[in-house]
C-alpha positions in Angstrom: 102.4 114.8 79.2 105.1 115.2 81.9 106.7 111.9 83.6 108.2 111.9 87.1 110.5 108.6 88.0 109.8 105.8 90.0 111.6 107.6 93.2 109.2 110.6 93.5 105.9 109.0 92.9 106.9 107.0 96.0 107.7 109.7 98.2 104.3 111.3 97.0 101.9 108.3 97.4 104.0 107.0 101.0 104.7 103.8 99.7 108.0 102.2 98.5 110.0 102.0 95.0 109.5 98.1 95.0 105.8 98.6 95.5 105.3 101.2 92.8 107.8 99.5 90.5 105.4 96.4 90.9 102.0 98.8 90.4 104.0 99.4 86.6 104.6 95.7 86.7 101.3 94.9 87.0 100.4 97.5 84.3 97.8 99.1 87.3 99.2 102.9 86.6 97.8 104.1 83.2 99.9 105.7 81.1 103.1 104.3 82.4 106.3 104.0 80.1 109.3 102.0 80.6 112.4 103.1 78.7 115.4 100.8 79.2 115.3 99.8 82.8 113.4 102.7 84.2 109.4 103.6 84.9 108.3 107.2 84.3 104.8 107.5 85.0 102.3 110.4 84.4 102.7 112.8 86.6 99.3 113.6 87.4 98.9 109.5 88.0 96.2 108.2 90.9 97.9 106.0 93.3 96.1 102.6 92.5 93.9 100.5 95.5 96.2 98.0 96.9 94.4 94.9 97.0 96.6 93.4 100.0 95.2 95.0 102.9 91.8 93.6 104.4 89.0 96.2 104.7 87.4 96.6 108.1 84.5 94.2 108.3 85.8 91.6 106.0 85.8 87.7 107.7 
């Protein structure tokens, strides 16, 4: 399995590092490893829902 760094899945997906780093966090990317201080995550990783936005419709 190939692993791309924290950086490049965050270009890819349009979010930021802080927000990915906190997907790994929150263990919501399977697959993810963490060696030392660092994330590597599956390269061929879905980018997970993120629950803070509301959805149209919602009160």
């Amino acid at each position: 399995m190939d692993f791309i760094p924290v950086g490049e899945v965050a270009v890819k997906w349009g979010i930021s590092e802080r927000r990915v780093q906190k997907f790994c966090e929150e263990q919501r990317i399977p697959g993810v490893k963490r060696f030392s201080r660092m994330w590597m995550i599956p390269k061929d990783a879905k980018k997970p829902i993120d629950g803070r936005k509301k959805r149209d419709g919602c009160a």
